[in-house]
C-alpha positions, 0 to 999 in steps of 0.5 A: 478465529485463526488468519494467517497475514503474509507480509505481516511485518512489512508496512499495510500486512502489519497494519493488518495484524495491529487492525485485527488486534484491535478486533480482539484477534490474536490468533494471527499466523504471521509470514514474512522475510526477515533477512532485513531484520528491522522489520521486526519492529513493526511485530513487536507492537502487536500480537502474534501466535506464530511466525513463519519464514516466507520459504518455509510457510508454502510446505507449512501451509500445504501440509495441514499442520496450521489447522483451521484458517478462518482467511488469509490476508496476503500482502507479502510482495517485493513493492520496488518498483525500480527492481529490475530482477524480473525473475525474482520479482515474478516468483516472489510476487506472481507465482507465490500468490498463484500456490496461495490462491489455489490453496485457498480455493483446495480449502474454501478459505476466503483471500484478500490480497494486495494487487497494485494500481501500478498494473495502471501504469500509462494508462489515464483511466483507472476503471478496473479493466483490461483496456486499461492496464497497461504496467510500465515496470516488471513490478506492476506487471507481477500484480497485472498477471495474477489479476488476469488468473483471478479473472479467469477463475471467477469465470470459471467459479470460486469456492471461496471468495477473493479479493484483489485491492489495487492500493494507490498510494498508501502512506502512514505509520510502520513503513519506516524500513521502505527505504527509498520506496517509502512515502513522500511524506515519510521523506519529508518528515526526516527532511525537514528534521534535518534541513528545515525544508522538503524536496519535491521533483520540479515540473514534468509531463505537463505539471507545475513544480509539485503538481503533479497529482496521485491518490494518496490513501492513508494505511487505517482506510486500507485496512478497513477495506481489507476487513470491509472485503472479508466480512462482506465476501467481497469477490473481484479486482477492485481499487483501494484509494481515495477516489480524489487525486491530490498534488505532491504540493498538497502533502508538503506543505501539510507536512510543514505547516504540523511541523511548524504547528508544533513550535507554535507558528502559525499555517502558510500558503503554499507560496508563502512555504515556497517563497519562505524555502520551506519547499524546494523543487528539485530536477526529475530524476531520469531513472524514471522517464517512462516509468513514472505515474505523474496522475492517478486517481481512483474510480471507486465505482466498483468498491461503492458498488460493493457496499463499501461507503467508507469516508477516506481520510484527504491528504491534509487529514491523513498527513497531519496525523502521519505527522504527529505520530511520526513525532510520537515515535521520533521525539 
């Protein structure tokens, strides 16, 4: 069996490759951007049989040379979503999965690809529909547009199935080089090594301090729904979360109470952590008025539809071992 995985060094496409590792798969055609080369150390943990540049791989791909492609997972995107670049952002992430897809359908090779619940944006419903979809930024834009193409192709009739995954909010091991679009608890790991406390944004958009709520889904149960939707040929837009929203002060003070845990204190409240300084609150940045998602959460109605019955881990379990993996590879 031979994949190709494109944004196989980012975080979920390496997840990806390390998942079809422990599959016995190793015949992995990965496809990335190295030009920031720290990436890298997401590949070296696992096994590859070739590496493409992302420039180079379209003209790799479209000539034939790779043989036979069992599916391509296709993860690679610019996820910044504070990128105002709309030009870069609509090549790199619309029209490079647009050859994609349509060298899949020329040669009947299945695809599951990372579409976004960004494509949400205001929106207070998250049922996978048009009506729906209303991006606040170019980035849940990008992912708006294909989704509409693939809707239109179904109608018209695939030769091979796809899959779009609108992933809520992933977090977990391997997304270290994200820099400031790195998960929360990711930030709050490195914040209470440094200072002893973590930061959230004080209240906003009718939210308590921290209450603000999202679907925040661990990277393994990504992973699982990529594989669930290849080897059922799953076809169609479907969201990939917990289908439970949790608040910004749920991921806090799991991250300080493990932390804690490990030099042997006992678990506090949430107000005990407050009242205590372990959580601060911080003013709402304006960079993000009008462009900011305080609540989402999942209608996984469709994914169960589909057969997909996999339990997703909550905040307090996916946080707790994000925690102690992080400490694993930061001792």
């Amino acid at each position: 069996m031979s994949y190709i995985v494109t944004g196989a060094a980012g975080f979920i496409g390496s997840n990806i490759v390390a998942g079809l590792n422990k599959r016995s798969i190793n015949d992995i055609i990965a496809v990335d951007n190295l030009t920031k080369s720290d990436k890298f150390a997401n590949l070296a943990e696992c096994q590859i049989a070739d590496y493409f540049d992302k420039l180079d791989f379209l003209k790799v791909l479209q000539s034939g040379a790779l043989g036979k492609i069992d599916a391509i997972f296709h993860e690679g995107a610019c996820s910044d979503t504070m990128e105002l670049d709309g030009r870069y952002m609509m090549e790199n992430n619309y029209r490079y999965t647009l050859q994609i897809f349509n060298w899949c359908q020329e040669n009947k090779v299945p695809l599951v690809y990372a579409s976004s619940a960004a494509t949400y944006g205001a929106s207070a419903v998250f049922i996978e529909k048009l009506e729906n979809e209303k991006p606040l930024n170019v980035y849940g834009y990008s992912k708006f547009l294909f989704d509409q193409v693939l809707r239109r192709e179904i109608a018209d009739g695939l030769t091979a199935p796809v899959a779009g995954l609108r992933y809520f909010n992933v977090y977990g091991p391997r997304e270290q080089h994200k820099g400031r679009m790195a998960s929360v608890a990711f930030h709050q790991f490195h914040q209470f090594r440094k200072d002893g406390k973590v930061k959230l944004f004080e209240g906003c958009l009718g939210y308590e301090n921290g209450a603000q709520m999202r679907d925040f889904v661990y990277v393994d149960d990504v992973v699982d729904v990529n594989f669930f939707c290849l080897e059922h040929s799953i076809t169609g837009i479907l969201n990939c979360g917990t289908g439970r929203a949790q608040q910004f002060n749920d991921v806090a003070l799991t991250v300080v109470n493990t932390l804690r845990e490990q030099n042997g204190h006992n678990p506090l409240t949430l107000q005990e952590a407050v009242n205590q300084s372990f959580i601060e609150y911080i003013e709402f940045p304006k960079a993000l008025e009008g462009r900011y998602q305080a609540f989402t959460q999942a209608d996984l109605t469709n994914l169960r539809a589909a057969g997909c019955d996999l339990q997703f881990k909550s905040v307090q379990e996916g946080t707790r071992l994000y925690m102690l993996d992080l400490l694993k590879r930061n001792p």
